[in-house]
Residue frames as qw, qx, qy, qz and C-alpha x, y, z in Angstrom:
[[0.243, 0.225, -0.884, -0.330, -14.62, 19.71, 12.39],
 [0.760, 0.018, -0.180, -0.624, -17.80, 18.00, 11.87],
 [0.726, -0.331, 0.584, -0.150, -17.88, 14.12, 13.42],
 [0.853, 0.519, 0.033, -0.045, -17.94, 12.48, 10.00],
 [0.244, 0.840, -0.426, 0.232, -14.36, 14.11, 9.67],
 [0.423, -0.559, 0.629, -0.337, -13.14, 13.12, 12.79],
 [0.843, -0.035, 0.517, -0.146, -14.36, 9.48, 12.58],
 [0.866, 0.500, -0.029, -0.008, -12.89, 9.30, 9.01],
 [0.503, 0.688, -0.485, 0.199, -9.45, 10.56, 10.20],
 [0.432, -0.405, 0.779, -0.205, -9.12, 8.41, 13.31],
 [0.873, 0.326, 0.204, -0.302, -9.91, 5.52, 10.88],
 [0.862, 0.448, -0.154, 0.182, -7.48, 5.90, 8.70],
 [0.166, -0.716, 0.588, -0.339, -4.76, 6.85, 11.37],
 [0.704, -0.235, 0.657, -0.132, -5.51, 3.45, 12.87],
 [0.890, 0.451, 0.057, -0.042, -5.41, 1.95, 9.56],
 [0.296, 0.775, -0.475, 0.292, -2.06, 3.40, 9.34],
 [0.226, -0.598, 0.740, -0.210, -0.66, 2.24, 12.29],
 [0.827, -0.127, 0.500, -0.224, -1.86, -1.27, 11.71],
 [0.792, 0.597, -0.065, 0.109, -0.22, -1.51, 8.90],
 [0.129, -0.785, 0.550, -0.252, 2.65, -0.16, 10.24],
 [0.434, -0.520, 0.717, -0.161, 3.00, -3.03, 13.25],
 [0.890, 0.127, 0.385, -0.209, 1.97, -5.68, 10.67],
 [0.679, 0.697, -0.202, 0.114, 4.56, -4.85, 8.56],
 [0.029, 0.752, -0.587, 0.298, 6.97, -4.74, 11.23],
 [0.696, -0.204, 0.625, -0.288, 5.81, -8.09, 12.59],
 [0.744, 0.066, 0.651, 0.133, 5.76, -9.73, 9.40],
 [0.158, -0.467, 0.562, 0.665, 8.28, -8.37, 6.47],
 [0.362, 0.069, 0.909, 0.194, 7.27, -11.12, 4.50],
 [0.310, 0.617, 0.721, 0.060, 4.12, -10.24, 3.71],
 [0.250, 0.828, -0.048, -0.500, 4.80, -6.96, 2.33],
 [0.099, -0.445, 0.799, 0.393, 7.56, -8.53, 0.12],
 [0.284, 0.295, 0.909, -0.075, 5.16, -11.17, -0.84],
 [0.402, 0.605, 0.666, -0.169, 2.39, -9.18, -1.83],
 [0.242, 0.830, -0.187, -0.466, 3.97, -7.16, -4.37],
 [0.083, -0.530, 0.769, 0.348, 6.21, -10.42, -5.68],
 [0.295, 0.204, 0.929, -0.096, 3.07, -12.91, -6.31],
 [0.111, -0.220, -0.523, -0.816, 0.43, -12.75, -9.18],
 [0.313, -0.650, -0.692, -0.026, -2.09, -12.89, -6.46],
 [0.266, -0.539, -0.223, 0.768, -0.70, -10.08, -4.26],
 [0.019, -0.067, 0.234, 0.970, -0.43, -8.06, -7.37],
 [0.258, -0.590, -0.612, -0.460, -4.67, -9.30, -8.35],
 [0.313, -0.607, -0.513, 0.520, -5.46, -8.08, -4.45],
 [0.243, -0.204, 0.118, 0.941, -3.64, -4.67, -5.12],
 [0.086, 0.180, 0.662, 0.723, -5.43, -4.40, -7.89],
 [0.301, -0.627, -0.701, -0.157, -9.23, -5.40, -6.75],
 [0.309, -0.565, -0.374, 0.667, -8.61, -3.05, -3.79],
 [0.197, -0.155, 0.254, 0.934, -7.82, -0.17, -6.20],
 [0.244, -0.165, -0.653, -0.697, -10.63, -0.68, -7.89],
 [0.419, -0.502, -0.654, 0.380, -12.72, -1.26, -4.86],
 [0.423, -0.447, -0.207, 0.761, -11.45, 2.08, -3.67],
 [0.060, -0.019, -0.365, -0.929, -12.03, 4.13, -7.17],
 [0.264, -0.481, -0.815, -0.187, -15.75, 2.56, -6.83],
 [0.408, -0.624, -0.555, 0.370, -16.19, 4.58, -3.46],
 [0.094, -0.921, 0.043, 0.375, -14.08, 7.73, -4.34],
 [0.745, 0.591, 0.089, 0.296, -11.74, 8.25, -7.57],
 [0.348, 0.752, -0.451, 0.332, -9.30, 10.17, -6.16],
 [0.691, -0.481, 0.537, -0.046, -9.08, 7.79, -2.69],
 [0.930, 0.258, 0.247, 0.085, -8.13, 5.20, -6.21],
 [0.627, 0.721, -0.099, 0.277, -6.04, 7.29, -7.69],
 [0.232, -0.829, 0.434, -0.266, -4.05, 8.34, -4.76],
 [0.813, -0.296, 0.501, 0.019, -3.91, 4.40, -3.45],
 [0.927, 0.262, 0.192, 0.187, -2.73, 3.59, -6.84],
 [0.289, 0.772, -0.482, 0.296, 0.16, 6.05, -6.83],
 [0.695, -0.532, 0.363, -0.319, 1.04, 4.46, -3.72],
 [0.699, -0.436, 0.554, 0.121, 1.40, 1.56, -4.40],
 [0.632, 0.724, -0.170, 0.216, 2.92, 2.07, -8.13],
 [0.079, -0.780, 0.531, -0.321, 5.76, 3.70, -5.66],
 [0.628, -0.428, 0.624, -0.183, 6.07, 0.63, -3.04],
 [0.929, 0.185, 0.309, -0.087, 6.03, -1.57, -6.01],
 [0.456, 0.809, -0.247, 0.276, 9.12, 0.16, -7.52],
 [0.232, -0.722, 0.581, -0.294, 10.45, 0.29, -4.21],
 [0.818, -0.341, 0.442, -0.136, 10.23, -3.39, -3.49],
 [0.813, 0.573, 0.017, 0.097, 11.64, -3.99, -7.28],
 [0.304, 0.786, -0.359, 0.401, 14.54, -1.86, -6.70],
 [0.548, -0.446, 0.689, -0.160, 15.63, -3.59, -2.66],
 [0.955, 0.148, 0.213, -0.146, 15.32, -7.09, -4.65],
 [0.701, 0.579, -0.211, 0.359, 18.21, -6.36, -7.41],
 [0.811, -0.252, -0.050, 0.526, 21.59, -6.52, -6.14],
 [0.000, 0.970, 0.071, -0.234, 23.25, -3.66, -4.98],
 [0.831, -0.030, 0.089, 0.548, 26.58, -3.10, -7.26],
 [0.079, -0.785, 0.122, 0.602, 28.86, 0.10, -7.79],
 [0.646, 0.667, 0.215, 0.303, 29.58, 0.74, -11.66],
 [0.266, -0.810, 0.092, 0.515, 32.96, 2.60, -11.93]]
């Protein structure tokens, strides 16, 4: 594996985990940036940001966070049983 490689996937490994301990340090702001019309413009710009550099790093981030935005939709609504 060529350094380029290497330096791109210990990048986004650490990206990962900083996300990680920042989510675990501060809920909120994941909850936040999917429930606010800014969080959702950020989301956005990034995406687009991201397709700019590489179209399928855009398309991948925007499945993503299609998925975490479903998920945070779907922990919001009360849970009830239907019999």
């Amino acid at each position: 594996m060529d350094q380029k490689k290497r330096n791109l996937i210990v990048g986004l490994f650490s990206l990962l985990v900083a996300l990680w301990i920042v989510m675990f340090a501060v809920p909120e702001l994941f909850v936040n940036l999917f429930d606010t019309a800014l969080g959702n413009l950020i989301l956005i710009v990034f995406i687009i940001l991201a397709g700019m550099h590489n179209m399928f790093m855009g398309l991948g981030l925007a499945a993503v966070f299609v998925i975490l935005f479903r998920f945070s939709h779907m922990s919001s609504q009360p849970f009830s049983l239907r019999f």
